[in-house]
C-alpha positions in Angstrom: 41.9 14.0 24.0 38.3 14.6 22.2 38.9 14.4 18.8 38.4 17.1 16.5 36.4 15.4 14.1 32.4 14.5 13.4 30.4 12.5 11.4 27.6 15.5 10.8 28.1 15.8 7.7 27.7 12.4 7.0 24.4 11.9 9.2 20.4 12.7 8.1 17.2 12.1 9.1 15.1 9.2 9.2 12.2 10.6 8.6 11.2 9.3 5.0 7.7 10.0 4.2 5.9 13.5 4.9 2.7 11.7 5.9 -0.4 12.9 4.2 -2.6 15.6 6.2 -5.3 16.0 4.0 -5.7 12.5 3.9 -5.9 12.1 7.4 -8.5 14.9 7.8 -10.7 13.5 5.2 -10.9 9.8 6.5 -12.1 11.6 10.0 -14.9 13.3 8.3 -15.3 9.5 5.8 -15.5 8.1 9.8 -18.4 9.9 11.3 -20.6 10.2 8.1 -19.8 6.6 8.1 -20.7 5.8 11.7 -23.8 7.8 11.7 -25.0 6.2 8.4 -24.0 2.5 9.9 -26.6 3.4 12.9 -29.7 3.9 10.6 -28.8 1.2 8.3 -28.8 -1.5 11.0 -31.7 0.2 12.8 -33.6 0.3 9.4 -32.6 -3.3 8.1 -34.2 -4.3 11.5 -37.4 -2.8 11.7 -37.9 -2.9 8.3 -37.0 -6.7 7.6 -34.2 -6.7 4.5 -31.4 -8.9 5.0 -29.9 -6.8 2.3 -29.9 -3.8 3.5 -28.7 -5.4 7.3 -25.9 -6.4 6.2 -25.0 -3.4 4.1 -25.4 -1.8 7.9 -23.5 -4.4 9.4 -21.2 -3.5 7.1 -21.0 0.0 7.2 -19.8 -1.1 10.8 -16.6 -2.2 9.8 -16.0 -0.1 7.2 -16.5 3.0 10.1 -14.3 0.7 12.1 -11.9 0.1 9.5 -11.8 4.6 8.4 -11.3 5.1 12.3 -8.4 2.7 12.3 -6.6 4.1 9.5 -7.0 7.9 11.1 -5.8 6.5 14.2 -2.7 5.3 12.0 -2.0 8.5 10.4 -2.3 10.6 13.8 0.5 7.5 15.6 2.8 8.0 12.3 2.8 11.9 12.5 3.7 11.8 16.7 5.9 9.4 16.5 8.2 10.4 13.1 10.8 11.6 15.6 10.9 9.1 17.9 14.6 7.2 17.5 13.1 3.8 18.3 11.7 3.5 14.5 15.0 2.5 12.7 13.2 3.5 9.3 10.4 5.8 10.4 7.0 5.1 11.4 4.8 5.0 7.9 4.7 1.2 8.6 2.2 1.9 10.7 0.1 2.7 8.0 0.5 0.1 6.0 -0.1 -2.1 9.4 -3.4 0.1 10.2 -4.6 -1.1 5.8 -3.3 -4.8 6.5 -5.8 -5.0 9.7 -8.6 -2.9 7.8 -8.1 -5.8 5.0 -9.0 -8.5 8.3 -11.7 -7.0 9.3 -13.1 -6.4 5.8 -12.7 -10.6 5.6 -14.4 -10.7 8.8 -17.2 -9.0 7.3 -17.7 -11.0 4.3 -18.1 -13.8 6.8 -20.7 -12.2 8.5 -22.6 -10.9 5.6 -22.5 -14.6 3.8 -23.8 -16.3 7.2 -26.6 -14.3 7.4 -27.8 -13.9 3.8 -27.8 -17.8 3.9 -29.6 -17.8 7.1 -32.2 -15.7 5.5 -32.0 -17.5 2.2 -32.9 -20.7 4.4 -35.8 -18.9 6.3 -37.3 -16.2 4.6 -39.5 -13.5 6.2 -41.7 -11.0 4.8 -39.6 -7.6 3.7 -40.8 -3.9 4.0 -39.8 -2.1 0.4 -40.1 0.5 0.2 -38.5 1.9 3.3 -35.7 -0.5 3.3 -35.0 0.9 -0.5 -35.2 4.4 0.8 -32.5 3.6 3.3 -30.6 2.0 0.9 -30.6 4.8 -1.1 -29.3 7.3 1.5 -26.9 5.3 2.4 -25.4 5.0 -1.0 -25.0 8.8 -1.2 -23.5 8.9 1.9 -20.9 6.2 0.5 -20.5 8.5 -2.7 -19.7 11.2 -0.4 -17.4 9.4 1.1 -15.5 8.6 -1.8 -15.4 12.1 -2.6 -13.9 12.9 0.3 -11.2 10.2 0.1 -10.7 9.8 -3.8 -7.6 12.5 -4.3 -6.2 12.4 -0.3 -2.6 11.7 -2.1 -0.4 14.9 -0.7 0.4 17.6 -3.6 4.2 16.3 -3.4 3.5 12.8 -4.3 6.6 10.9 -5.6 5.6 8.9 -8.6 8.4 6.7 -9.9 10.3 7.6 -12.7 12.6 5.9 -15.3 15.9 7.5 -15.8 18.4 7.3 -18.7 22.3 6.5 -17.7 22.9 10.2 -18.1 20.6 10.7 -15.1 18.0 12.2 -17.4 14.3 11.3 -15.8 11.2 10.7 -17.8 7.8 9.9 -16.0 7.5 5.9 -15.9 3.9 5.7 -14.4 4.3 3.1 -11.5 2.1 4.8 -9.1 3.0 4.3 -5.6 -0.6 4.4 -3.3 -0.8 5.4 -0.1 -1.4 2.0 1.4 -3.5 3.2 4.6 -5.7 5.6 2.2 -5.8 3.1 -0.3 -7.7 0.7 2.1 -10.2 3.0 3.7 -11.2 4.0 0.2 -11.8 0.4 -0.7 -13.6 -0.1 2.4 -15.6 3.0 0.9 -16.2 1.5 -1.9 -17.2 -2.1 -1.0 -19.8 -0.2 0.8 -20.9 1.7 -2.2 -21.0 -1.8 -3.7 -22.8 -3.5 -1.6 -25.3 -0.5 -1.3 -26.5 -1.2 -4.8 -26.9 -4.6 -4.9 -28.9 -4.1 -1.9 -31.2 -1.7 -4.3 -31.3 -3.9 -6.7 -32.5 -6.3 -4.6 -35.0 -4.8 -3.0 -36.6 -3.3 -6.4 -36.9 -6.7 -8.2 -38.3 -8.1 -5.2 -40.6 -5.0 -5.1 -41.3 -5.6 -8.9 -41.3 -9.3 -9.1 -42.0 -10.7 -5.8 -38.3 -12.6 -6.0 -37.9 -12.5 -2.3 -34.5 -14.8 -2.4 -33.0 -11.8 -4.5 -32.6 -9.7 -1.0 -30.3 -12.5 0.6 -29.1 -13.7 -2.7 -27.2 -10.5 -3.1 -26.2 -9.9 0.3 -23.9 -13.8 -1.1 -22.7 -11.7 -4.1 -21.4 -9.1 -1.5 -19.4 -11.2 0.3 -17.6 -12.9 -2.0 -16.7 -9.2 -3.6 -15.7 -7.7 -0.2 -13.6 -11.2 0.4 -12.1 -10.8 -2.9 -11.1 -6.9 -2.4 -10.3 -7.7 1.4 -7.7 -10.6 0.1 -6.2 -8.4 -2.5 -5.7 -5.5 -0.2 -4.2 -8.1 2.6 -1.4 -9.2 -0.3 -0.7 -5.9 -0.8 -0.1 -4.6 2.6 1.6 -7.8 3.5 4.3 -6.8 0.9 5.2 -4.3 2.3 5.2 -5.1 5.8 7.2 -8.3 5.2 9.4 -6.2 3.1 8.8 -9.1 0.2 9.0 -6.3 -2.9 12.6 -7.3 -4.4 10.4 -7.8 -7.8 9.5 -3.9 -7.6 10.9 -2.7 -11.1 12.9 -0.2 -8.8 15.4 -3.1 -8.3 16.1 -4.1 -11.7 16.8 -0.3 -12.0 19.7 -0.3 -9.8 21.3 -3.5 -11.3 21.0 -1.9 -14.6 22.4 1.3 -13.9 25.0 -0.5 -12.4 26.4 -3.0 -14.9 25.6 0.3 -17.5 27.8 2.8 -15.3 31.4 3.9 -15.9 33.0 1.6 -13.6 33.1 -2.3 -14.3 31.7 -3.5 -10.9 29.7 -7.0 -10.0 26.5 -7.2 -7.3 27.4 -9.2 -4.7 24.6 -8.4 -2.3 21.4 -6.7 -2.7 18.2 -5.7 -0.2 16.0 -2.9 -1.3 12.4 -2.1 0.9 10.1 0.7 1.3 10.3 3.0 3.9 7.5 5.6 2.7 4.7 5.8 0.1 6.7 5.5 -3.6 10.8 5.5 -1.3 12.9 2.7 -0.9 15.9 2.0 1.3 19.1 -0.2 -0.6 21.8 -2.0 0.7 24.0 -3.4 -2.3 27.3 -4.7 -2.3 29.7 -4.8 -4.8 33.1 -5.9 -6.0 35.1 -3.7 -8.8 38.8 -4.0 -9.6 39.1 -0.4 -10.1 40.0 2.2 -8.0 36.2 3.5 -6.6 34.4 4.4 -3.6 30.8 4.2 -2.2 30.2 7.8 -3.2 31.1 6.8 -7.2 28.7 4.7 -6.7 25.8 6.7 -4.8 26.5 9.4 -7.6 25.4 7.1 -10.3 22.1 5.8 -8.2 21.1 9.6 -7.6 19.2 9.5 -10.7 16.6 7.2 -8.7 15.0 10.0 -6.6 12.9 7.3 -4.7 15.7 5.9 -3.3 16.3 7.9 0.3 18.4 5.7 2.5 21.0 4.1 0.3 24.0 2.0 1.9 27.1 0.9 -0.5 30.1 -1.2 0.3 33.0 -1.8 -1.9 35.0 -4.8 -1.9 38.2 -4.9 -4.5 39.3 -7.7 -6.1 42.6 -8.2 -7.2 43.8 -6.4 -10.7 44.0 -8.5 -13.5 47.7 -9.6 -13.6 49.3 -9.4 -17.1 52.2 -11.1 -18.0 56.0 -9.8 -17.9 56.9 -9.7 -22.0 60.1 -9.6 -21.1 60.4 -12.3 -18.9 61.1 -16.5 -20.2 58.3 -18.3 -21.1 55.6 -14.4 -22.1 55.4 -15.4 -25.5 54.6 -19.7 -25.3 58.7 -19.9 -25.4 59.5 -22.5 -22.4 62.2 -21.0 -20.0 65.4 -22.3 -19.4 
């Protein structure tokens, strides 16, 4: 006989984060300003001699590399949000698409530093003022950019809030990035960066004939680039390796449970994110009180970030109290 009963009521979807369209669009137009910029950079730094401005070409390369990657990532996340394979959706992929951005930004250090020494080592003669007027446009196509990519967060953006025991919220301010925009905006920037120490370089060795300055701050570059390439790697690795049990979302729970109504210990806890600013939880607990998963869900409902949430109750044994009527309840030894 089919039984009358469903768990519909019970069941959601797992589709956790709404992507970010505006996002996406922008890093495709970041992309092909990028990529057409990258072509006279390397074109100019070649003809034109500055080490400097080659490598700010070279890489403009990546970075176009890098702003196609993360588009790519934003497009596979929006197809595949339904697709029942993903057991917490699919914005992991754009955390993936910012953790490979952050490799080949490293990748790209290495280039630039090899090269600047190479031409530290063996100088050649340096063209000036067109290499600086490259330079220059390719700075403001950087700005632009940056424009383009510097408020991509959606409208709807869940910013994490601290909440009283009373489930009244008041704005915290830990800002949750989009991880994905978040590294094609760095790679943006390290651009911009690297842009202007190429200008510099090129006027004092306009001005002062300190032809070392041109590969001296294509060194400087690297070094930046490596250092915002290793800070965006840690970040994205985080998440991906689901290593963020020190988010302050955590301590959170544990204090809203050891503040709630119901005297209840953690036994178990796991909490992860599964979209830009949500988490998933699994916790575990042991009460010796009458209560249910859903006493317990009510009280975490303050936590908006908190989308998936699992709860299992284990109960201990009550307290047993002694019999004052029986020998021995009041220190008196029985018969």
């Amino acid at each position: 006989m089919q039984s009358l009963f469903t768990a519909q009521g019970w069941q959601h979807s797992h589709v956790f984060d709404d992507g970010n369209p505006l996002a996406e669009r922008n890093t495709r137009r970041a992309m092909l300003l990028t990529l057409a910029m990258m072509v006279v950079e390397i074109a100019g730094g070649w003809t034109f001699n500055s080490m400097a401005l080659l490598a700010d070409g070279w890489h403009m390369s990546s970075h176009a590399l890098a702003l196609g990657l993360a588009a790519f990532a934003y497009a596979a996340a929006r197809r595949l949000s339904r697709d029942g394979r993903f057991a917490f959706g699919t914005w992991k992929i754009e955390v993936l698409g910012g953790y490979s951005s952050a490799i080949l930004l490293l990748g790209v250090a290495g280039l630039m530093l090899w090269q600047s020494v190479e031409r530290l080592v063996a100088p050649t003669p340096i063209h000036y003022e067109q290499a600086m007027a490259i330079a220059a446009l390719g700075l403001l196509v950087n700005l632009a950019c940056a424009w383009l990519l510097r408020d991509g967060h959606p409208p709807h953006g869940h910013d994490h809030h601290d909440h009283d025991h009373h489930g009244r919220p008041h704005h915290h301010g830990h800002a949750h990035h989009d991880v994905n925009l978040h590294s094609a905006y760095l790679h943006v920037i390290a651009d911009a960066a690297t842009s202007v120490l190429a200008l510099l370089a090129l006027a004092g060795g306009r001005l002062w004939g300190a032809d070392w300055l041109d590969p001296a701050m294509g060194i400087v570059g690297a070094v930046l680039v490596a250092r915002w390439a290793w800070g965006l790697l840690r970040m994205s690795g985080k998440v991906l390796l689901d290593a963020e049990m020190d988010a302050p979302v955590v301590q959170e729970i544990r204090d809203v449970i050891a503040a709630g109504p119901i005297p209840a210990s953690i036994c178990d806890l796991h909490v992860w994110r599964v979209g830009t600013g949500r988490y998933a939880c699994i916790v575990s607990l042991a009460t010796d009180r009458p209560a249910t998963p859903d006493d317990f869900k009510a009280q975490l409902s303050v936590h908006e970030e908190l989308v998936h949430l699992t709860v299992e109750v284990n109960a201990l044994p009550a307290p047993t109290l002694p019999d004052k009527a029986s020998p021995g309840s009041l220190g008196q030894p029985a018969p």
